[in-house]
C-alpha positions as a Markdown table, in Angstrom:
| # | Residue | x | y | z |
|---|---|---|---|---|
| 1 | Unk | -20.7 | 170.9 | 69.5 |
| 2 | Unk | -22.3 | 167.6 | 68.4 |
| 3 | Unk | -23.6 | 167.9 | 64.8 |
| 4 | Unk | -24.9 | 164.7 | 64.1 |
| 5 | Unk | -24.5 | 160.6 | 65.3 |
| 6 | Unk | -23.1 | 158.2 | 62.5 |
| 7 | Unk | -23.0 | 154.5 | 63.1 |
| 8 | Unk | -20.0 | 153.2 | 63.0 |
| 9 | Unk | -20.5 | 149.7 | 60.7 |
| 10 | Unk | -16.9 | 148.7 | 60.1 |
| 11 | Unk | -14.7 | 146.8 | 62.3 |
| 12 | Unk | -11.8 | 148.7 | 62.0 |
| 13 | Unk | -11.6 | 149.7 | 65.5 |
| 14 | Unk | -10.0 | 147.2 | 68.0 |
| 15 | Unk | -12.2 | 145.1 | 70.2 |
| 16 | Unk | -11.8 | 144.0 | 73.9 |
| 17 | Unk | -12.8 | 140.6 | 73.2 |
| 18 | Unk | -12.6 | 140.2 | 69.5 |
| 19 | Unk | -14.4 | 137.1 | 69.8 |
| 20 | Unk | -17.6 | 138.4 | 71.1 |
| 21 | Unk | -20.1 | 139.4 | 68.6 |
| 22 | Unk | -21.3 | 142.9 | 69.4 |
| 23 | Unk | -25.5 | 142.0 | 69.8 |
| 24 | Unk | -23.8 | 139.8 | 72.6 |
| 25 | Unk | -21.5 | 142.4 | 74.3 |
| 26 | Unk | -24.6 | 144.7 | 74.5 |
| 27 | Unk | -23.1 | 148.0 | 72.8 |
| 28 | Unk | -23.9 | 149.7 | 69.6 |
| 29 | Unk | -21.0 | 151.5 | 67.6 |
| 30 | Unk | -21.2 | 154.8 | 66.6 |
| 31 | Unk | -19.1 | 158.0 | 66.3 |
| 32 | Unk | -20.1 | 161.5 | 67.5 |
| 33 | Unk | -19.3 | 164.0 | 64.5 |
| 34 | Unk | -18.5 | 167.3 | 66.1 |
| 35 | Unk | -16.9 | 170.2 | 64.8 |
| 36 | Unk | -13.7 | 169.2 | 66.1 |
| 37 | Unk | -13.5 | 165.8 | 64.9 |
| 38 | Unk | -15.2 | 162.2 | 65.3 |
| 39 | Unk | -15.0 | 160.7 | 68.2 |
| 40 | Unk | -15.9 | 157.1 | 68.6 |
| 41 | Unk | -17.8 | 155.6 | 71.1 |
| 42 | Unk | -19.2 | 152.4 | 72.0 |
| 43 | Unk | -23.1 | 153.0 | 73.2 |
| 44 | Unk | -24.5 | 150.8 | 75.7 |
| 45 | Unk | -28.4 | 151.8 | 75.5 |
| 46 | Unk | -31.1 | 151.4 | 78.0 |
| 47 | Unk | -34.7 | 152.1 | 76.8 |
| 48 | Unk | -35.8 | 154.8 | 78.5 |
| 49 | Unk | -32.9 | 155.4 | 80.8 |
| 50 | Unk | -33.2 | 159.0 | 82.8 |
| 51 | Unk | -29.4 | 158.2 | 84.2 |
| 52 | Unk | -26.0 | 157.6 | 82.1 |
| 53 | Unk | -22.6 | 156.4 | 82.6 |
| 54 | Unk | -19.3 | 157.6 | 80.6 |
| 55 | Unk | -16.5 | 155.5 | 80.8 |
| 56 | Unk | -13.0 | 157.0 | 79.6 |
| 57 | Unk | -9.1 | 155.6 | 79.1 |
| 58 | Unk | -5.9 | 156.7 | 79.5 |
| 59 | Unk | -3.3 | 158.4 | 77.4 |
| 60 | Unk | -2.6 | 154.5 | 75.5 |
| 61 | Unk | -6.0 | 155.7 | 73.3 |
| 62 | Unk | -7.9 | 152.6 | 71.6 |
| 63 | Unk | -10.4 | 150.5 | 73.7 |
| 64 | Unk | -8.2 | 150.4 | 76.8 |
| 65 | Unk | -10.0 | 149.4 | 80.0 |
| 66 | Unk | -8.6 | 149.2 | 84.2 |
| 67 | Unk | -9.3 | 146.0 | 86.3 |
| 68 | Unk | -9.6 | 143.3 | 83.8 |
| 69 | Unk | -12.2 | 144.4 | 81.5 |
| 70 | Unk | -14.0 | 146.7 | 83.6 |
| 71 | Unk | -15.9 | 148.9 | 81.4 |
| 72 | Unk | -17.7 | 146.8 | 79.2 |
| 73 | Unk | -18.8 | 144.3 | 81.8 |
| 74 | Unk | -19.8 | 146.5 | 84.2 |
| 75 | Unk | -21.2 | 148.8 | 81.2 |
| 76 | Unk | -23.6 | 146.0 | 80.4 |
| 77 | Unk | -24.4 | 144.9 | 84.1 |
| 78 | Unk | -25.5 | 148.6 | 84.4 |
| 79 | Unk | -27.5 | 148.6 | 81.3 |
| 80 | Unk | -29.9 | 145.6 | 82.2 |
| 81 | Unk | -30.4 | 148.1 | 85.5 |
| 82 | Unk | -31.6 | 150.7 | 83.3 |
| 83 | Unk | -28.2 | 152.9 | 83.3 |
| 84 | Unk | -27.2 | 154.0 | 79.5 |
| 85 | Unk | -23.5 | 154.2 | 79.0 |
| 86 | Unk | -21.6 | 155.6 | 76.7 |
| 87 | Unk | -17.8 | 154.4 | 76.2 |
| 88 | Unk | -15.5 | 156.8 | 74.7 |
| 89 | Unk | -12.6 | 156.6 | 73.0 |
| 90 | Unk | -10.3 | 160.1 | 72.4 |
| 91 | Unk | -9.2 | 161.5 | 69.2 |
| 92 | Unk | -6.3 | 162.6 | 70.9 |
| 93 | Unk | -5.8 | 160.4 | 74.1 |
| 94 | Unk | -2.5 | 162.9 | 75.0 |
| 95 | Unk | -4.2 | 166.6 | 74.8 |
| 96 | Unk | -6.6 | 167.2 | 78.2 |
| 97 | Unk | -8.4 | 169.6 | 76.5 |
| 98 | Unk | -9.7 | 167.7 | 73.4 |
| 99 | Unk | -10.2 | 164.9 | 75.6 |
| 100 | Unk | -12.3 | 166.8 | 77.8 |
| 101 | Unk | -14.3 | 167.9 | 74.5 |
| 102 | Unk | -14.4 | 164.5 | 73.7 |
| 103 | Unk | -16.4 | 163.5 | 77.1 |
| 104 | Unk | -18.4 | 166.6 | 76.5 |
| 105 | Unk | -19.8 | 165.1 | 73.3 |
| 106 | Unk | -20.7 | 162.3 | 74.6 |
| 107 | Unk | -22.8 | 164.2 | 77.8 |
| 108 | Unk | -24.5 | 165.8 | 74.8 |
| 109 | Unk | -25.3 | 162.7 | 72.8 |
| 110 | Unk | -26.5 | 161.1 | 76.4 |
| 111 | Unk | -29.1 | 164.3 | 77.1 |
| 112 | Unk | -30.3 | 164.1 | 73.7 |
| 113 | Unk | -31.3 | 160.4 | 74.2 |
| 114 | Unk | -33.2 | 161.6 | 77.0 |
| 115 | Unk | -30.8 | 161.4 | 80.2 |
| 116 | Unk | -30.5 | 163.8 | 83.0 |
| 117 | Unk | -28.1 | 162.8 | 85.3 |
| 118 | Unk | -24.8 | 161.2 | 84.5 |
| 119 | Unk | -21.5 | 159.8 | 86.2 |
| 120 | Unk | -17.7 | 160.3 | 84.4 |
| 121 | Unk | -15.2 | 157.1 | 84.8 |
| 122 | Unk | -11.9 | 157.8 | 83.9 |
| 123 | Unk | -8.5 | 155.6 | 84.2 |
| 124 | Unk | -4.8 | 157.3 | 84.8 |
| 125 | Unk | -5.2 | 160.6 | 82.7 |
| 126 | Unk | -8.4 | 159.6 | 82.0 |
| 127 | Unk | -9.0 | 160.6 | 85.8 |
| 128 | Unk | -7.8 | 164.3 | 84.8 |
| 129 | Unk | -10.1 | 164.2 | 82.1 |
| 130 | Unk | -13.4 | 163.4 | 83.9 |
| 131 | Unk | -12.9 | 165.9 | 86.8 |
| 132 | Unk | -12.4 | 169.2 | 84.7 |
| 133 | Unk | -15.6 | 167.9 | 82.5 |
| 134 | Unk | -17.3 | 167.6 | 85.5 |
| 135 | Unk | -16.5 | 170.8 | 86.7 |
| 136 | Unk | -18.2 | 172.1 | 83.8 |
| 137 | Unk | -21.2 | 170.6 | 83.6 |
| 138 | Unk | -24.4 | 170.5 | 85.9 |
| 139 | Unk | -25.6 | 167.1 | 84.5 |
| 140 | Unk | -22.7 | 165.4 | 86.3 |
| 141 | Unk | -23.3 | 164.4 | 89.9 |
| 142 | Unk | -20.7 | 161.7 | 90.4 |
| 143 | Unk | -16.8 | 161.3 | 89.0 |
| 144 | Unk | -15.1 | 157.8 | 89.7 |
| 145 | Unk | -11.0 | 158.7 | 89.5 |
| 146 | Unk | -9.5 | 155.2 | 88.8 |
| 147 | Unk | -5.5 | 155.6 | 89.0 |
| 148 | Unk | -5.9 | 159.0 | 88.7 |
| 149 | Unk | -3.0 | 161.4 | 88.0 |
| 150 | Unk | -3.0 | 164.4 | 90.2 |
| 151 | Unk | -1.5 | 166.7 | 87.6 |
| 152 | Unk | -4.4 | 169.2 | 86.0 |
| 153 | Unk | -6.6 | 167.7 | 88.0 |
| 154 | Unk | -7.3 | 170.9 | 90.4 |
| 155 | Unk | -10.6 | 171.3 | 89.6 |
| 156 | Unk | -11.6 | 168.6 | 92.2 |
| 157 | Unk | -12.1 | 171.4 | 94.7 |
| 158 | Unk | -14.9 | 172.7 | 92.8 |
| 159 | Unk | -16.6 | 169.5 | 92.3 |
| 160 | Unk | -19.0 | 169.0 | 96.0 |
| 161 | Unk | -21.4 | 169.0 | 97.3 |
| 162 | Unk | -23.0 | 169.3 | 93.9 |
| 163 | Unk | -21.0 | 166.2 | 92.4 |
| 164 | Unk | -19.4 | 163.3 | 94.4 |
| 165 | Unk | -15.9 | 162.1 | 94.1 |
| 166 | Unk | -14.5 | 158.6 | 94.5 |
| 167 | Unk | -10.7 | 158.0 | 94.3 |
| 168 | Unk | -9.3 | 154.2 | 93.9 |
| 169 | Unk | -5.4 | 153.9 | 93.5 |
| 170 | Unk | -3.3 | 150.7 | 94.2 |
| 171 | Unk | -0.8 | 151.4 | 96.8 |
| 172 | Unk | 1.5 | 148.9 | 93.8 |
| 173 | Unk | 0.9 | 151.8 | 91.1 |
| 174 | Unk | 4.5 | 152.1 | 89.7 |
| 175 | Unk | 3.1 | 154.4 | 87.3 |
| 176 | Unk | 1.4 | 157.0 | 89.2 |
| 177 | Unk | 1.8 | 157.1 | 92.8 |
| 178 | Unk | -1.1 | 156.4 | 95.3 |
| 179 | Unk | 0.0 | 159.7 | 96.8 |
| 180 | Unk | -1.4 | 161.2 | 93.7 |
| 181 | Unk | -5.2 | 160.2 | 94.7 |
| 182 | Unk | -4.4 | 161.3 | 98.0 |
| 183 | Unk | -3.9 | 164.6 | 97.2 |
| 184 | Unk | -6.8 | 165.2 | 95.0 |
| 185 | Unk | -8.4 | 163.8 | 97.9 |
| 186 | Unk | -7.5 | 166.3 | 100.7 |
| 187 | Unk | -8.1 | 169.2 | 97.6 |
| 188 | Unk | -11.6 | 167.9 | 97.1 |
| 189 | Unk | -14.7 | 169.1 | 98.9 |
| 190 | Unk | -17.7 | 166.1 | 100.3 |
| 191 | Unk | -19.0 | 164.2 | 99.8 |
| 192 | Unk | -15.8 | 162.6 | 98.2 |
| 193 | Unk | -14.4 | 158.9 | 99.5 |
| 194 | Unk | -10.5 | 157.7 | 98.8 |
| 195 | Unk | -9.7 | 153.2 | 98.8 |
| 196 | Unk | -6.6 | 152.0 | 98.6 |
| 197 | Unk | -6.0 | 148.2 | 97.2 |
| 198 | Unk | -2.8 | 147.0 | 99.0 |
| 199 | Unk | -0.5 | 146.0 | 95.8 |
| 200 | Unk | -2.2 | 146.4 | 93.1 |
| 201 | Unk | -1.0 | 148.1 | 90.0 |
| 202 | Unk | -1.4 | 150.4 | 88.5 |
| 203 | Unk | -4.4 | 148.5 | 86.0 |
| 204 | Unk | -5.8 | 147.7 | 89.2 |
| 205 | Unk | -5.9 | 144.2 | 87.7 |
| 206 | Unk | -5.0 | 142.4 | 91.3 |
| 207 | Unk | -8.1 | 144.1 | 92.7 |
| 208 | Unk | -10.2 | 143.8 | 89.6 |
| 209 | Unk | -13.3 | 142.0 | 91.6 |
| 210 | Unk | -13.1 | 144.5 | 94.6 |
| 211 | Unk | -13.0 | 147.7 | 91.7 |
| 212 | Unk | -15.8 | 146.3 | 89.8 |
| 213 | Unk | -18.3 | 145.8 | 92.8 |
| 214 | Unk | -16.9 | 149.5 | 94.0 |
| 215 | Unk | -17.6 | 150.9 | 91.2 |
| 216 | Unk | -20.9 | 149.8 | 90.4 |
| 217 | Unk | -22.3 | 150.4 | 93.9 |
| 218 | Unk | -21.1 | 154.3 | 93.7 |
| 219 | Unk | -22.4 | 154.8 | 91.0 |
| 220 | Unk | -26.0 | 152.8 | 91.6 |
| 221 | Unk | -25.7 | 154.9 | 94.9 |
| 222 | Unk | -24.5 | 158.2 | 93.4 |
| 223 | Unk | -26.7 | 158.6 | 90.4 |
């Protein structure tokens, strides 16, 4: 459980875009103290927001982000629109089940700030991560699987009609097959949707404009 918020007013975590002062990139720092560790999180707040967004990596850990820089810009597009988001960085960015504590944190620290619905992002095992929270908890209603590995990621099928599911894999993933969105697909229940970006990797960099305006119309739709 969450036991209290701390600020986070160092800068010893890595930025994005180091250059950017952080009034300016429109998140507050701050780490969720739990009883299983701190976990820290970048908070993009939205006075009053009712509906939140949390926006998960892959097994690199730090501030990694799909699609050239997707999170935090489409973190603070979705902020001015009265979405809260909450970007989360794991303790432990290889174990699925402390990462999947670490998203349940943060679904915590959003309901205690007063929202009620919320949508999981996740990139490559990030994409694990955000369906088996989701699975668990009635305050999700959409997961966005970007990349996503099919491996522990079963708990798709329990997922609709309650929660959506959108799948977005380049068919140039050398990483982790398309194949592996595809069958999370055909295990998942509606309302669920699968795109494919012809060559992109598996960052999803090529696609990054098409990702970001997928994305954010899901979840604007969704939530």
């Amino acid at each position: 459980m969450v036991s209290r918020m701390l600020h986070d007013e160092g800068d010893g975590w890595p930025l994005i875009v180091p250059d950017i002062p952080e009034r300016e990139a429109g998140y507050r720092p701050l780490i969720l103290e739990t009883d299983r560790g701190k976990v820290p999180c970048r908070y993009y707040a939205a006075p009053g927001a009712h509906k939140g967004v949390i926006w998960v990596g892959g097994t690199g850990g730090g501030w990694d982000t799909p699609a050239r820089g997707l999170y935090p810009h489409l973190a603070k597009e979705l902020m001015e629109e009265g979405f809260s988001s909450l970007w989360v960085r794991f303790r432990v960015s290889t174990w699925l089940r402390e990462c999947v504590c670490d998203v349940a944190a943060g679904l915590l620290y959003l309901a205690d700030e007063g929202v009620r619905v919320a949508g999981l992002v996740g990139h490559s095992f990030g994409g694990a991560v955000v369906i088996r929270t989701a699975a668990g908890s009635t305050m999700v209603r959409t997961v966005v699987a970007l990349a996503g590995q099919s491996s522990r990621a079963e708990q798709a099928s329990q997922l609709g009609p309650r929660c959506s599911l959108l799948l977005a894999h380049g068919t140039g993933d050398e990483v982790i097959p398309s194949s592996c969105s595809e069958s999370i697909f055909h295990l998942a229940r509606e309302p669920k949707e699968l795109v494919l970006f012809e060559g992109a990797g598996h960052a999803l960099d090529e696609a990054a404009a098409d990702v970001r305006e997928l994305v954010r119309a899901w979840l604007k739709a969704r939530l």
